[in-house]
C-alpha positions in Angstrom: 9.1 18.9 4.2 8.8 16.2 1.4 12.5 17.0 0.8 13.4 15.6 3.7 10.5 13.1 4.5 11.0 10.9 1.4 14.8 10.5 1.5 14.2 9.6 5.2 11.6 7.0 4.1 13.8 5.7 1.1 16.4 5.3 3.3 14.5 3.3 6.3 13.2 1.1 3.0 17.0 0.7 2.1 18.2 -0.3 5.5 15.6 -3.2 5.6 13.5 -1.0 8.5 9.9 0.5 6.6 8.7 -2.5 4.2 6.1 0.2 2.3 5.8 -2.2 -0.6 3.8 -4.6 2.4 1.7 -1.9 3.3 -0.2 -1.4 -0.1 -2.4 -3.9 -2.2 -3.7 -3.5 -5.1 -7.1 -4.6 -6.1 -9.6 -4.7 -9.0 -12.0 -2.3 -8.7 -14.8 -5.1 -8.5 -13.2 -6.1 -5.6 -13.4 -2.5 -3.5 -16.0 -4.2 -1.0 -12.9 -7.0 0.1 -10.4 -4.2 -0.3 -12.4 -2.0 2.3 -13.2 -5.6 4.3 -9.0 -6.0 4.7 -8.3 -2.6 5.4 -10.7 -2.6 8.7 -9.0 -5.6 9.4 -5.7 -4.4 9.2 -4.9 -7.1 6.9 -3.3 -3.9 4.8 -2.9 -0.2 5.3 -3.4 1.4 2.0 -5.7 -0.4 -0.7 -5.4 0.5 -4.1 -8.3 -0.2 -6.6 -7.3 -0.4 -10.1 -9.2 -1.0 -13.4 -9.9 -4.7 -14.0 -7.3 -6.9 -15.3 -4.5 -4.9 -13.0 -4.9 -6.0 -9.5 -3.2 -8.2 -7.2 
């Protein structure tokens, strides 16, 4: 299924119509108790903790 699921995606990202690159944040790992604070907000969908100096 990936085969056809990513295309699909790439293309929806293409046309303007599934803005992924919104849905992820990245964070410093110091920061996972704000990262899990926005996500049960909704504020984003997927948070991504990253060694310090790499976030945001």
């Amino acid at each position: 299924m990936p085969g056809l699921l990513i295309p699909r995606l790439i293309g929806l990202w293409q046309a303007g119509r599934f803005p992924f690159d919104q849905l992820i944040r990245t964070y410093p790992l110091a920061d996972i108790n704000e990262a899990e604070r926005d996500c049960d907000a909704g504020r984003v969908v997927k948070p991504l903790l990253v060694p310090e100096g790499r976030g945001r």
